[in-house]
C-alpha positions as CSV (number, residue, x, y, z in Angstrom):
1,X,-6.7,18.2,38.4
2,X,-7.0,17.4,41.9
3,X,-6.6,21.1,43.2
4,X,-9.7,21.9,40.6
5,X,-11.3,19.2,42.6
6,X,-11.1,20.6,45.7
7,X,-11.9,23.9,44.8
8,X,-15.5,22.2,43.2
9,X,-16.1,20.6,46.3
10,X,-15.5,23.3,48.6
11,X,-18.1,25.1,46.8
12,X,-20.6,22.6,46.5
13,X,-24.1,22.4,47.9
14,X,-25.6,19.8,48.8
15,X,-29.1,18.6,47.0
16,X,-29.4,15.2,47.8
17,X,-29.3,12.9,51.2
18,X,-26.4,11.3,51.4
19,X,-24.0,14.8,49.7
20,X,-22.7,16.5,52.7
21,X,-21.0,12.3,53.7
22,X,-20.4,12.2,49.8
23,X,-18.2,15.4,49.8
24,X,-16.3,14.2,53.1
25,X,-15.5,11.2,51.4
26,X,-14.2,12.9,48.4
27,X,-12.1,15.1,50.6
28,X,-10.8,12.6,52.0
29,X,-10.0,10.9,48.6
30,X,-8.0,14.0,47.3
31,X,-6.1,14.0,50.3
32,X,-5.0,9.3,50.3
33,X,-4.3,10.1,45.9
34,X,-1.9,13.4,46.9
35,X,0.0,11.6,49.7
36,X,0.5,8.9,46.4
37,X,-2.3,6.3,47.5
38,X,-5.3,5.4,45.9
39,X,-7.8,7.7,45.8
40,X,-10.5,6.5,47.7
41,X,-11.8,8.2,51.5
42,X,-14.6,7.0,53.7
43,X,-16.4,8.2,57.1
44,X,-18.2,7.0,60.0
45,X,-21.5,9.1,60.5
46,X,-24.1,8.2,63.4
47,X,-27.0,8.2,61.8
48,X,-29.1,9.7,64.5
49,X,-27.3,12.9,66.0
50,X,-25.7,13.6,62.6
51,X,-22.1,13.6,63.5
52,X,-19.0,12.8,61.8
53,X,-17.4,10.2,63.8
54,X,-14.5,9.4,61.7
55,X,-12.3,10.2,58.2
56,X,-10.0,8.2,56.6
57,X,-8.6,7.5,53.3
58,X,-6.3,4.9,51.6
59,X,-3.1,4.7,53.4
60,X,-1.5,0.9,51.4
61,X,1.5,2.9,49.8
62,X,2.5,6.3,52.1
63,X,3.2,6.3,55.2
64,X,4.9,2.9,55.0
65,X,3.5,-0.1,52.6
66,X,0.9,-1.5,54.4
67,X,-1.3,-3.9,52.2
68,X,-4.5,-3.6,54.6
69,X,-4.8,0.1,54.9
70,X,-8.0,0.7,52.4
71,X,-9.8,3.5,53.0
72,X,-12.1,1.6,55.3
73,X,-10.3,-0.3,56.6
74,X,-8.4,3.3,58.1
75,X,-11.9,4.1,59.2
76,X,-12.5,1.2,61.1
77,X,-9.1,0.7,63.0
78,X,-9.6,4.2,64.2
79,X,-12.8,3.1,65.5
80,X,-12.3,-0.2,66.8
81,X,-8.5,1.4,68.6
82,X,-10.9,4.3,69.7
83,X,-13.7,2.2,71.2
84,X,-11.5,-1.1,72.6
85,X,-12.9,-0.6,76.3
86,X,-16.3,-0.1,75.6
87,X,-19.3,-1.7,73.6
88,X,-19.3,-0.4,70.8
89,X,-22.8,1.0,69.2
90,X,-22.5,0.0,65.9
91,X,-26.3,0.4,65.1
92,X,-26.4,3.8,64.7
93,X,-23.4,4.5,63.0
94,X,-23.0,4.6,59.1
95,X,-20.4,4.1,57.0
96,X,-19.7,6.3,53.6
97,X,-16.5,5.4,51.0
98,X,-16.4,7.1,47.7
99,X,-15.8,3.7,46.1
100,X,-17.8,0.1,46.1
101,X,-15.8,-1.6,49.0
102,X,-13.4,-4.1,47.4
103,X,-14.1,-7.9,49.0
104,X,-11.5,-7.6,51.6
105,X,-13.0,-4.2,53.2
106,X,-16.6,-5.8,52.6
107,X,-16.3,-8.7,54.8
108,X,-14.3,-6.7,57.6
109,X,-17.3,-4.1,57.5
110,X,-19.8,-7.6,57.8
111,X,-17.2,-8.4,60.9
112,X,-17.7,-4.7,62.4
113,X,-21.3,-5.0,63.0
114,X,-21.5,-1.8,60.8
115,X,-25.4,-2.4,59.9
116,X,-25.2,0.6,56.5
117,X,-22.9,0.8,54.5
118,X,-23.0,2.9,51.3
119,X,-20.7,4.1,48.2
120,X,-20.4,6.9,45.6
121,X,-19.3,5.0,42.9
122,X,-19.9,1.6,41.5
123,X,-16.6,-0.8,40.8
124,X,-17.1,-3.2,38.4
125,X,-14.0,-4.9,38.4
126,X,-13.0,-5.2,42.6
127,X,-15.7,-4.3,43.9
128,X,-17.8,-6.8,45.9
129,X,-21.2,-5.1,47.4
130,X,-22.7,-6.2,44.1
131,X,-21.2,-9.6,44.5
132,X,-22.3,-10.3,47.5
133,X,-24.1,-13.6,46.8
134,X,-20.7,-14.9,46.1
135,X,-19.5,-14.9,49.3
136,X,-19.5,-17.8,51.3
137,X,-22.6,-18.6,52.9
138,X,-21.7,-17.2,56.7
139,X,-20.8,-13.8,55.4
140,X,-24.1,-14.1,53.5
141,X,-26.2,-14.8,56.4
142,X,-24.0,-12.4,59.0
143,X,-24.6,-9.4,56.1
144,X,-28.3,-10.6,55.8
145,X,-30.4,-7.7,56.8
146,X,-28.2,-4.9,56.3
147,X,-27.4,-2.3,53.7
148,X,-25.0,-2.5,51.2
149,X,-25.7,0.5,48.5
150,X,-24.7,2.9,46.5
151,X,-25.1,6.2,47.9
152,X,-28.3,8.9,46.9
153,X,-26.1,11.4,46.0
154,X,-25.4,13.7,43.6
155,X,-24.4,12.3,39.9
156,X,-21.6,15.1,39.8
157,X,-20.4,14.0,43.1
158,X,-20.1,10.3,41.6
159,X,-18.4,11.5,38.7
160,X,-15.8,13.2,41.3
161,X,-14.9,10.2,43.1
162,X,-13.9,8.3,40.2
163,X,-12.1,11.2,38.7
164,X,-10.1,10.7,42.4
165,X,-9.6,6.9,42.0
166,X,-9.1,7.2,38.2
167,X,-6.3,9.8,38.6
168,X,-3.9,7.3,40.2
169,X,-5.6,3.8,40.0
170,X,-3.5,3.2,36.5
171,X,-0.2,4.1,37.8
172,X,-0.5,2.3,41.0
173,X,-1.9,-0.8,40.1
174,X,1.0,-1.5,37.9
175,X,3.3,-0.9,40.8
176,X,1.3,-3.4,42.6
177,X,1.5,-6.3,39.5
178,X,5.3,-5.4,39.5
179,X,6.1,-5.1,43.1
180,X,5.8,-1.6,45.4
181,X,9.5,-0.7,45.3
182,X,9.0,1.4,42.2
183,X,9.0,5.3,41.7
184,X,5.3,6.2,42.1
185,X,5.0,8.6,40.1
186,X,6.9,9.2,36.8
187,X,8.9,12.1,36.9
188,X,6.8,13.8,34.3
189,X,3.5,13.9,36.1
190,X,4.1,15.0,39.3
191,X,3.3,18.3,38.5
192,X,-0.2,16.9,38.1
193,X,-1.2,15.8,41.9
């Protein structure tokens, strides 16, 4: 499933805005749900010369468990490690994830400075953007102003990243509810990823 996947993404052309971030994203997704993490990737574009800052992709169970390493959350350690020394330009740079950030990764991107932020695919149960009045009134008024949406992009592209998520989202949030120590995948559908 994944490798079919790939294969549609390396041959897609873009139609819509926000596509060519969309399919870096997805990329990126494939990649986090084959290492056996969730399948969710993101990217750091500045929005004026074009350029793909940074990739990442969900990293919480390979390497090493590491309950903070979201997809964004890689993205924006990379950044923040990269830039430590400097003053950081976060107004021109744009931030892509092929899934609505979850609340933890929405109120670090609020904390960033990252000023647009926007997702392939909608998540009704963890995700926050459409929640956001429910924060708590500071990360209401620090977010005021900026853009939390989902991404113009192509509906198949959507589709895609929550085929990515989907594929290991079952399996892995049960190993979460009983503890990360168990197999990760059973043995019978590893010939799957």
């Amino acid at each position: 499933m994944l490798h079919d996947l790939h294969k549609k993404i390396a041959s897609f052309k873009p139609k819509y805005k926000h596509d060519s971030a969309a399919l870096i994203t997805i990329s990126e997704a494939i990649i986090a749900s084959k290492e056996g993490n969730y399948g969710i990737g993101a990217c750091l574009i500045n929005e004026i010369t074009g350029e793909i800052i940074l990739r990442g992709h969900n990293r919480l169970f390979k390497p090493y468990f590491r309950s903070d390493m979201h997809a964004e959350m890689d993205v924006l350690n990379q950044y923040e490690n990269k830039n430590k020394n400097q003053n950081s330009k976060s107004d021109e740079l744009v931030l892509y994830t092929s899934l609505e950030p979850c609340p933890m990764c929405l109120t670090r991107i609020i904390t960033a400075g990252i000023q647009k932020t926007y997702y392939l695919s909608k998540e009704p149960y963890s995700g926050m953007v459409h929640l956001l009045n429910n924060l708590p009134p500071i990360w209401q008024e620090i977010a005021s102003g900026r853009i939390y949406e989902e991404a113009q992009c192509s509906e198949e592209l959507k589709e895609m990243s929550k085929e990515v998520f989907l594929f290991s989202s079952k399996i892995l949030d049960e190993r979460l509810r009983n503890g990360n120590n168990k197999r990760l995948y059973p043995r019978d559908n590893r010939s799957n990823i």
